[in-house]
C-alpha positions as CSV (number, residue, x, y, z in Angstrom):
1,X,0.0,0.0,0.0
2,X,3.1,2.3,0.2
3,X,1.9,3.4,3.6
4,X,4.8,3.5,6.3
5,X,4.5,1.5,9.8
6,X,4.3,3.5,12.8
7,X,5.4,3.2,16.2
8,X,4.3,-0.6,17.7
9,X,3.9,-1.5,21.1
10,X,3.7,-5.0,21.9
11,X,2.9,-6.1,25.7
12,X,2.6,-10.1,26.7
13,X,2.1,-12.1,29.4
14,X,3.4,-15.2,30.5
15,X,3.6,-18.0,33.2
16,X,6.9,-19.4,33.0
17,X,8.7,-22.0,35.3
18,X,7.1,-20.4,38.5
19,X,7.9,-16.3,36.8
20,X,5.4,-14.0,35.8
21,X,7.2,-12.8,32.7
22,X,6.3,-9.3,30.8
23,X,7.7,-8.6,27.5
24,X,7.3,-5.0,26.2
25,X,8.8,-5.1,22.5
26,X,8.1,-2.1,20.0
27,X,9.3,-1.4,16.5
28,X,11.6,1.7,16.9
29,X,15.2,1.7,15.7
30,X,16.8,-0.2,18.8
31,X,19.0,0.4,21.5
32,X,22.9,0.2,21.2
33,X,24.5,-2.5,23.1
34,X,26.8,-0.5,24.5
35,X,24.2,1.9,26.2
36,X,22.7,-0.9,27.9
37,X,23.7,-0.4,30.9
38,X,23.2,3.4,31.0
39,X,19.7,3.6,30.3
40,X,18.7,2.4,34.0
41,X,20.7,5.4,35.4
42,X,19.0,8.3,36.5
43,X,18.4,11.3,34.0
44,X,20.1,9.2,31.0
45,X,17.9,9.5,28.0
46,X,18.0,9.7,24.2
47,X,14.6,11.3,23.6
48,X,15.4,14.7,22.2
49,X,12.4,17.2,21.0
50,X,14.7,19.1,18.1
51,X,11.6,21.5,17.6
52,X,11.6,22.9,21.4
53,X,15.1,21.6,22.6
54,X,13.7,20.2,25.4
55,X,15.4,16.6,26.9
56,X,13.2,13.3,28.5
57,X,14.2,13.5,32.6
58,X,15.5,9.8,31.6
59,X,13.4,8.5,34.7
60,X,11.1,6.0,33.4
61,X,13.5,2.7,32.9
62,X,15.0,3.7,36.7
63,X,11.3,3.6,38.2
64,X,10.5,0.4,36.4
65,X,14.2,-1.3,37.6
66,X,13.2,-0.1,41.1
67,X,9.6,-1.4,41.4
68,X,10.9,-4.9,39.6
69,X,14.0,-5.5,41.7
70,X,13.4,-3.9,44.8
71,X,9.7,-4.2,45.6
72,X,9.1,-7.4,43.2
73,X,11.9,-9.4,43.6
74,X,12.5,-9.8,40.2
75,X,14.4,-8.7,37.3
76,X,15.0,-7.2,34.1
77,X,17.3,-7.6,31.0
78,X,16.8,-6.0,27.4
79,X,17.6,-6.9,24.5
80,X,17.8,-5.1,21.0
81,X,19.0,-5.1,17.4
82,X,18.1,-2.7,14.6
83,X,14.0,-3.7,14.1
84,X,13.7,-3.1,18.4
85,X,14.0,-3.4,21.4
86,X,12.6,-6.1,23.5
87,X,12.7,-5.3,27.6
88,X,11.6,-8.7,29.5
89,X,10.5,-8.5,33.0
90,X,10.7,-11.7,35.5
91,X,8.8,-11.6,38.6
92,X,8.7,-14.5,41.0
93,X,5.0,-15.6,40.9
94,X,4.7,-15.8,45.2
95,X,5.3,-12.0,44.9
96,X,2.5,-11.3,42.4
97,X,-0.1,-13.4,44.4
98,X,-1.6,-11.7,47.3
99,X,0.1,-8.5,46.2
100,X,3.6,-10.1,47.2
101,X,2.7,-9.3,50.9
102,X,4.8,-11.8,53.2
């Protein structure tokens, strides 16, 4: 149809091997690997508005490792080559059932 593909968003959820697993996968142009480790650090970012000049705070991916390691017990690990990036969440199920209250 000659019509480009815009931005996907993929979510699923799994039951794996006693892990609740989330995989949020979209379509953009990937993440280098050797930024992998800086994009859980506070105020890193590569969002950049040209029109405004204005720079992402680079806080969403540092909440998300918080809540997942530290309040979940879990973890989370991305992956990425140049048709996305795939982020996959594992959280042990116990924590998800009854709220993870123990």
């Amino acid at each position: 149809s000659g019509r480009a593909e815009g931005g996907r968003i993929e979510v699923v959820a799994r039951n794996e091997s006693g892990y609740c697993v989330l995989e949020v996968i979209d379509n953009g142009p990937g993440i280098s690997e050797d930024l992998f480790d800086c994009i859980f650090d506070p105020g890193f970012s590569t969002k950049f508005d040209p029109g405004t000049g204005e720079m992402s705070a680079g806080l969403g991916l540092v909440h998300v490792k918080n809540i997942v390691e530290n309040h979940c017990g879990g973890h989370i690990r991305v992956d990425s080559d140049s048709s996305g990036a795939r982020f996959t969440i594992k959280i042990p199920a116990e924590r998800m059932i009854g709220g993870g209250r123990g």
